[in-house]
C-alpha positions in Angstrom: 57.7 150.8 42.3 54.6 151.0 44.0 52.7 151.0 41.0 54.3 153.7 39.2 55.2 153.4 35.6 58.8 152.5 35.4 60.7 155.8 32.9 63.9 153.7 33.5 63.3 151.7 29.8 62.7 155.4 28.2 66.1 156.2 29.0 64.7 158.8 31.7 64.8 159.0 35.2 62.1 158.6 37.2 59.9 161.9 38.2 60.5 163.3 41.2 59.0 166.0 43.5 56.1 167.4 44.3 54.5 167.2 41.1 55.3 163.7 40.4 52.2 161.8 41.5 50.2 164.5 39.6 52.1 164.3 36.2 51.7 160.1 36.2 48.0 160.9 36.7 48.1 162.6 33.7 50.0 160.5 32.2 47.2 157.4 33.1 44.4 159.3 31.4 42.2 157.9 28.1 42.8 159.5 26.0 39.2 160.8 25.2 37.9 162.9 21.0 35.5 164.9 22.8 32.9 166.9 21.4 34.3 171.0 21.2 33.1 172.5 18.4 36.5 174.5 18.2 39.5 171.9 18.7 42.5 175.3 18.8 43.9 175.2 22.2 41.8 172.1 23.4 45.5 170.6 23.4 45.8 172.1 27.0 43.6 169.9 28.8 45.1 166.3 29.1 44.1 163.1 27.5 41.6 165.8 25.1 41.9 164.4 21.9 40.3 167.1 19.9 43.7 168.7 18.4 43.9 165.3 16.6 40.4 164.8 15.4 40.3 165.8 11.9 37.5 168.2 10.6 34.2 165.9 9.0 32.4 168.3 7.0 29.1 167.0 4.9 29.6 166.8 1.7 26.3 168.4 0.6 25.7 172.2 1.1 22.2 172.5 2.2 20.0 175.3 1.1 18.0 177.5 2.9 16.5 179.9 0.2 14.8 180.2 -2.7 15.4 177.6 -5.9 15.4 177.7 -9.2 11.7 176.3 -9.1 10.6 178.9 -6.9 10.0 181.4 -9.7 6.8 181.1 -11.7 6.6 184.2 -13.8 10.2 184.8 -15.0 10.0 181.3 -16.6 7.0 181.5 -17.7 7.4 185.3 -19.5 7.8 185.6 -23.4 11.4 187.0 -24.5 11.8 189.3 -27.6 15.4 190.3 -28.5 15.1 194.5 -29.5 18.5 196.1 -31.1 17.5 199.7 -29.4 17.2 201.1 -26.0 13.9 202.3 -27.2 11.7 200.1 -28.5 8.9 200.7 -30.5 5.1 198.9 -31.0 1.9 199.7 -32.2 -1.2 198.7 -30.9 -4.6 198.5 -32.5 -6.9 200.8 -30.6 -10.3 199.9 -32.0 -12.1 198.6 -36.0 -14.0 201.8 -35.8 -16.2 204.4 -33.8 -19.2 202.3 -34.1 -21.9 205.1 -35.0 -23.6 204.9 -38.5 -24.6 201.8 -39.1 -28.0 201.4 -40.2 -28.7 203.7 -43.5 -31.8 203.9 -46.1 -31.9 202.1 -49.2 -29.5 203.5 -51.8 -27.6 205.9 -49.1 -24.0 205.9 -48.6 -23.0 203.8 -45.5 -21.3 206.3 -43.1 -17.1 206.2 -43.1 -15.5 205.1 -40.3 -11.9 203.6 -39.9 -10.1 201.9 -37.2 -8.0 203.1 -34.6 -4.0 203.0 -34.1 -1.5 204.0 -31.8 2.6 203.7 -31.9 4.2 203.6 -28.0 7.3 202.9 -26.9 9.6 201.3 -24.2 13.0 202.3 -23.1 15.2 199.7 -21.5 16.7 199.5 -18.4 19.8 198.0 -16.8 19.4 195.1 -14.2 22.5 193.7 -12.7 25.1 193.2 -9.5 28.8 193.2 -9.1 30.3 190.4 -7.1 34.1 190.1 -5.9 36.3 187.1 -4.2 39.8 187.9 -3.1 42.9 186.3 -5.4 43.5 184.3 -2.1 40.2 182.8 -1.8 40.8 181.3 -5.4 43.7 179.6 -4.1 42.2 178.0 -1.1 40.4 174.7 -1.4 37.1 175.4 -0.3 33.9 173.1 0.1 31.0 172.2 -2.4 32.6 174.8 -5.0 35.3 177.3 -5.5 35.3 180.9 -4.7 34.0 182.0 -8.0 31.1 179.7 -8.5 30.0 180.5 -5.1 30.0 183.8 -6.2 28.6 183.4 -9.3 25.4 181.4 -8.4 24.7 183.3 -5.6 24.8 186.4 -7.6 22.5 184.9 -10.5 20.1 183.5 -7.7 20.2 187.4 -6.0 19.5 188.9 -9.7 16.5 186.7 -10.6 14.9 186.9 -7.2 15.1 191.0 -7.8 14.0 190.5 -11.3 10.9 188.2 -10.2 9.6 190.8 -7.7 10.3 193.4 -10.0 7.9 191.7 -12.2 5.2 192.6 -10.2 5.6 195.6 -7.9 8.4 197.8 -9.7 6.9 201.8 -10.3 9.2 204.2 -12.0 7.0 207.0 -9.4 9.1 205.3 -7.0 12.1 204.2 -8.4 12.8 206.1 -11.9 15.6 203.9 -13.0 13.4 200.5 -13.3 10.9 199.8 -15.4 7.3 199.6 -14.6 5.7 196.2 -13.3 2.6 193.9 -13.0 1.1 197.2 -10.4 2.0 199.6 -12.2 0.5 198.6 -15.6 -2.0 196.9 -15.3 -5.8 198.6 -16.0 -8.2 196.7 -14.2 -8.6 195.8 -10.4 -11.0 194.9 -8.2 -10.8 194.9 -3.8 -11.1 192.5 -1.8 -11.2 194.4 1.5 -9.7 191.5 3.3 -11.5 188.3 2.2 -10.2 185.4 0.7 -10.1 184.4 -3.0 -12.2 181.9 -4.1 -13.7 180.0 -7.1 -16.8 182.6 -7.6 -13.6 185.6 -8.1 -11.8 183.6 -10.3 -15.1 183.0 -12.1 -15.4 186.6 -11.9 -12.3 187.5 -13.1 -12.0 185.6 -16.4 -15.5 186.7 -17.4 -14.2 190.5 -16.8 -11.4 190.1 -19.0 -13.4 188.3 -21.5 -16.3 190.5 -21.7 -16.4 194.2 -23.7 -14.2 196.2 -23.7 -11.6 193.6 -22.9 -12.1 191.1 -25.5 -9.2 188.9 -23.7 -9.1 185.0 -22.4 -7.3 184.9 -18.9 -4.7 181.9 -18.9 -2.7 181.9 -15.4 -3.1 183.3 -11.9 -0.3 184.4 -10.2 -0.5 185.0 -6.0 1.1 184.1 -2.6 1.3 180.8 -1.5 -1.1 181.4 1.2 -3.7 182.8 -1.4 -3.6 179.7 -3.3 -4.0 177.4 -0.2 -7.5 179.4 0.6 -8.2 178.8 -3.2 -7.8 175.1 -3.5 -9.4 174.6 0.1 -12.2 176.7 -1.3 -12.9 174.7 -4.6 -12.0 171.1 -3.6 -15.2 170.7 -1.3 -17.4 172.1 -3.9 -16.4 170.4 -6.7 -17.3 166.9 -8.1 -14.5 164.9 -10.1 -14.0 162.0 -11.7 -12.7 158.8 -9.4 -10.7 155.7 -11.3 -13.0 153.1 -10.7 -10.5 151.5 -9.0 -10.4 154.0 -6.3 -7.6 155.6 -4.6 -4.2 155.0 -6.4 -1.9 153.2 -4.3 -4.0 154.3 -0.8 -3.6 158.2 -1.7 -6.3 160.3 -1.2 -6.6 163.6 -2.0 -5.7 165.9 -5.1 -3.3 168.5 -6.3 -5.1 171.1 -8.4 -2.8 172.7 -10.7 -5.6 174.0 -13.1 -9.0 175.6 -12.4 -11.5 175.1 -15.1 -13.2 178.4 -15.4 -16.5 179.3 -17.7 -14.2 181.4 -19.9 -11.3 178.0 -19.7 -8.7 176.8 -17.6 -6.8 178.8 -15.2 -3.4 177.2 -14.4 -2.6 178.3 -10.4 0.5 179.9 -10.0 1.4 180.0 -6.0 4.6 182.4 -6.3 6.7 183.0 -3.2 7.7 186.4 -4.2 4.3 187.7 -4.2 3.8 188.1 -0.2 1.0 189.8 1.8 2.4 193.2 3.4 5.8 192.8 4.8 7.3 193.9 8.0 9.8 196.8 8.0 13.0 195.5 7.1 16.6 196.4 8.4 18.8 199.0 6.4 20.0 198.1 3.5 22.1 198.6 0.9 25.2 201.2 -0.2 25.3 203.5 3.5 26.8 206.6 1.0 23.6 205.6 -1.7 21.0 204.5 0.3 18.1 207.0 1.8 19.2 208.3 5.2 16.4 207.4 8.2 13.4 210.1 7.5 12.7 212.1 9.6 9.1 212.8 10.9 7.6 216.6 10.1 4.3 216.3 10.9 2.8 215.1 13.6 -0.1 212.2 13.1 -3.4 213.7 12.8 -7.0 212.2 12.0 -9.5 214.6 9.9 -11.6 215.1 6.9 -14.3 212.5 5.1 -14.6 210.4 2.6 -12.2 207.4 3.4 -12.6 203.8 3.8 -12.0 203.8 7.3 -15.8 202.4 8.5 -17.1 201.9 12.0 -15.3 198.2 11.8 -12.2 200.2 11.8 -12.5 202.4 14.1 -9.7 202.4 16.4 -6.0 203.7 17.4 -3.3 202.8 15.0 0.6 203.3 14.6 2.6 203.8 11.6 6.2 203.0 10.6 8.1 204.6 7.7 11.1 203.7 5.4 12.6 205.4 2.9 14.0 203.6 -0.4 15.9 204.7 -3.5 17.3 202.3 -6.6 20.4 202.0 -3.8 18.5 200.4 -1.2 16.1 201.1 1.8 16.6 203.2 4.8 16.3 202.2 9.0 12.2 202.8 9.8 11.2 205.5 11.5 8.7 204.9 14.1 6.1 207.9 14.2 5.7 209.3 17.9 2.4 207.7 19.2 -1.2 206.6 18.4 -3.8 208.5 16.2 -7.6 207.4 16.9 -9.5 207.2 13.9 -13.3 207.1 14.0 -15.8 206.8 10.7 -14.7 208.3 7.2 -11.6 210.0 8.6 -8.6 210.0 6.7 -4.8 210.0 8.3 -2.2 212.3 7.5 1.5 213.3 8.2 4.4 214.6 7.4 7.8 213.4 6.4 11.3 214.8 5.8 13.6 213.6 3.8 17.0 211.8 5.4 20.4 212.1 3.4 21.0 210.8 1.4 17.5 211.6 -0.4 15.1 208.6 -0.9 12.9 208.3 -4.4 10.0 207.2 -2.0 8.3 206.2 1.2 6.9 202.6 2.0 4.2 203.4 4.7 3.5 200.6 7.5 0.6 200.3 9.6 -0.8 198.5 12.6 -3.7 196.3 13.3 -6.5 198.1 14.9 -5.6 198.6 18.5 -2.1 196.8 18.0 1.2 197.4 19.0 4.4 199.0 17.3 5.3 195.2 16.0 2.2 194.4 14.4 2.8 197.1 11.4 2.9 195.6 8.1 3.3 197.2 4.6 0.2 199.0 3.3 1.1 201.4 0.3 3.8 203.3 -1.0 3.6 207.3 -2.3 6.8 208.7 -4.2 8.8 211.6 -2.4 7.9 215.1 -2.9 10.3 217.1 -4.7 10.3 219.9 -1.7 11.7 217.7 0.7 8.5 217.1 2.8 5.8 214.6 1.8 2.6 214.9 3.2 1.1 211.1 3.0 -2.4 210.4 3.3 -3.8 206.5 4.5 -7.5 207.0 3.7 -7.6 202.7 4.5 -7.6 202.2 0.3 -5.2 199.9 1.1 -5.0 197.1 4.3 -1.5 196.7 5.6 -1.4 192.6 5.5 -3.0 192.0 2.5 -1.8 190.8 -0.4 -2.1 190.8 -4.1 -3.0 188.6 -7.4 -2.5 188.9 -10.9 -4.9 187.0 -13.6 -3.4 187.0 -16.3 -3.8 186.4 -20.9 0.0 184.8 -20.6 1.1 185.1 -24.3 2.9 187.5 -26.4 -0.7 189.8 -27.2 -0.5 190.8 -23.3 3.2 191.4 -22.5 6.6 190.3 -23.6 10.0 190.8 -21.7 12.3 192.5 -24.4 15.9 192.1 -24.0 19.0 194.5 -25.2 21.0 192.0 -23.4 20.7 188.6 -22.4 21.8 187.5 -18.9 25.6 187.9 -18.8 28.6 187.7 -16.8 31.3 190.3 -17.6 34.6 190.2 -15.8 36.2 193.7 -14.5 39.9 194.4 -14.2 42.4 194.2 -11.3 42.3 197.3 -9.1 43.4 195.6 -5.9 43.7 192.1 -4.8 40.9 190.6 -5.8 38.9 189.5 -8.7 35.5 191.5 -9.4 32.4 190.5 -12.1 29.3 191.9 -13.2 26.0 190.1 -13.6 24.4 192.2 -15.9 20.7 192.1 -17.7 19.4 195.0 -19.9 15.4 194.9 -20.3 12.1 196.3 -19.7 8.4 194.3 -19.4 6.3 195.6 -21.9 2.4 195.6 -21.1 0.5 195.7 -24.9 -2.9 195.5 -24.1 -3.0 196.3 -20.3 -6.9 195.6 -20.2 -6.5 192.0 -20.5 -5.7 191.2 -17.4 -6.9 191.9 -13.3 -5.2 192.6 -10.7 -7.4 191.4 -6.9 -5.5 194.1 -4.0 -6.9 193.4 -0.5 -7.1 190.0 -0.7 -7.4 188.4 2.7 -7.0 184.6 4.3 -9.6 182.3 5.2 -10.8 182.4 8.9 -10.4 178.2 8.8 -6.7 178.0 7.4 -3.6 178.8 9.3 -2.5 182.5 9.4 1.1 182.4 8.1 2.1 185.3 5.8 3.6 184.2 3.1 
């Protein structure tokens, strides 16, 4: 046979033609499970075994967002249950004038009385609708079935909102949220770029607990990178006490949590939704809701006095707009060239609104000298009702930067009151698929907004790594 394989004991004849010797080659192959990622039509090549290698998927879905433990103030925040979408308080303004207080023997003291005032909240609704096909709830699916999938990631979507909103929401710039953290607060103070430390925490709790604050600062809520430049900034100067034992199990070093203050402890709150300025972002959101890309009116133009911009400053710069609305955010628009700014000048320009209409304008802008890419977010300005906005960057606020909030945590400074409590509410069938609502009704109420401090400008350390976050 010269070494053929013998078809004979198949009940076949033996091959013959051309394409004999190539089919027993074939034929002779190992059969071989290979390493294609996609095994449909891998069955064309011989001896691949792919077509017969079943699918190994890991039984653990890995995560690369946010967690649960991610959010610090959410958690943290006092919950009152109202039974209006207006909400009433009172708050106690002041014991009395304080004029009159010495008098002569006999005299009448001078009256005086205290000081009230009754203010109000409206609440707002918070919320997303999330939909999986009838088909999808029929197919076995990994780690979870369609709806869970869809229901944690929904309720993961809503809190991160709600945690941002927290802090930055403005009803200048979106008039169907409530007012945030930003918005509320009375007191700041500006970095202009450098670091937080011990001494500004010091600072701060002092501030709050002198006249006519009369408050005790509990938590301190910032970016991650903030609270790295903190800790690196007290742990050096600071002497604590060592078991005399030493170093526990060969550890060394410490994780400071809490930062005794003169006015008490501050507990350090890193939060990853508070972030120094962010990059312009892609479109996003509803295309017939969301703002359509502005337009620029105005050309870039350097003038005037009185701004921050000093003689460190001075320099060209580019600037990057988006438009957003309660819908979403727009594409950026990249303003047409460089404006030089010298000493005291301020920036303006003009933009036009896109369609659909936006509520307002984020404004990005450049490092000194830098390129296109190296805008960031520096401030925000609500539209003008005309159309055209004229914005102004007088350098009040540094593109990069970032913000952080100390805080009286407790009921006396704010309270999260709730007309509804988280809840999922199922919609009915319209087409072939199953659709839900995550809704939360609500609105952060700020009693006594002069117990608290916001630090804006707040810079990194020159020795720690420059990452953004």
């Amino acid at each position: 046979m010269n070494g053929m394989m013998d078809f004979s004991q198949f009940g076949a004849p033996m091959p013959t033609g051309p394409w004999a010797d190539e089919a027993v080659q074939d034929l002779s192959k190992a059969l071989t499970a290979g390493q294609v990622t996609d095994p449909i039509g891998a069955g064309a090549v011989a001896g691949a075994g792919a077509p017969l290698r079943p699918e190994s998927l890991d039984g653990t879905l890995y995560n690369l967002t946010f967690r649960m433990e991610h959010l610090q103030l959410w958690p943290q925040l006092l919950k009152a249950e109202v039974a209006n979408t207006v909400n009433e308080y009172n708050v106690l303004r002041q014991h009395g004038s304080g004029a009159g207080f010495f008098h002569n023997e006999g005299d009448l003291p001078a009256e005086d009385d205290s000081t009230w005032q009754r203010l109000y909240s409206i609440i707002k609704c918070m919320g997303c609708t999330r939909r999986y096909s009838i088909m999808s709830s029929l197919v076995r699916m990994a780690h979870n079935n369609a709806e869970t999938h869809q229901t944690l990631g929904g309720t993961m979507w809503t809190l991160e909102q709600l945690e941002k909103s927290l802090f930055t929401a403005n009803t200048d710039y979106v008039p169907s949220g409530f007012d945030g953290y930003d918005k509320q607060i009375a007191n700041m103070r500006d970095l202009r770029g450098r670091p937080m430390t011990g001494e500004e925490v010091n600072y701060g709790t002092g501030l709050i607990f002198d006249s006519p604050n009369f408050g005790k600062a509990t938590d301190l809520y910032m970016p991650v990178g903030v609270d790295t430049d903190l800790v690196d900034d007290i742990a050096p100067n600071a002497r604590y006490n060592i078991n005399p034992q030493g170093w526990t199990n060969g550890h060394a070093g410490m994780q400071i949590k809490v930062y005794d203050t003169q006015r008490g402890p501050i507990s350090l709150r890193p939060d990853v939704f508070v972030t120094f300025g962010d990059i312009p972002l892609a479109a996003a959101g509803d295309l017939s809701k969301r703002p359509g890309t502005p337009v620029e009116s105005v050309a870039l133009a350097a003038a005037g006095s009185g701004s921050q911009f000093t003689a460190a400053d001075a320099g060209t710069y580019r600037y990057k707009v988006v438009a957003i609305n309660a819908h979403g955010r727009s594409a950026e628009v990249s303003l047409a060239g460089t404006i030089a700014v010298t000493t005291g000048q301020s920036v303006s320009f003009s933009i036009a609104d896109g369609t659909p209409a936006p509520t307002a304008y984020k404004v990005y802008r450049s490092a000194k000298n830098g390129a296109a890419g190296t805008c960031k977010e520096a401030f925000t300005v609500a539209r003008d009702s005309s159309g055209v906005t004229v914005i102004t960057d007088t350098n009040a606020y540094l593109p990069g930067t970032g913000r952080c909030y100390l805080i009286q945590q407790n009921r006396e400074f704010n309270v999260f009151n709730r007309l509804l409590r988280f809840m999922k509410i199922r919609l009915g069938l319209v087409d072939a698929s199953y659709r839900f609502m995550l809704l939360l009704f609500g609105n952060l109420v700020i009693h006594t907004p002069n117990k608290s401090l916001i630090y804006f400008n707040v810079g990194r350390a020159d020795r720690t790594p420059s990452y953004d976050v």
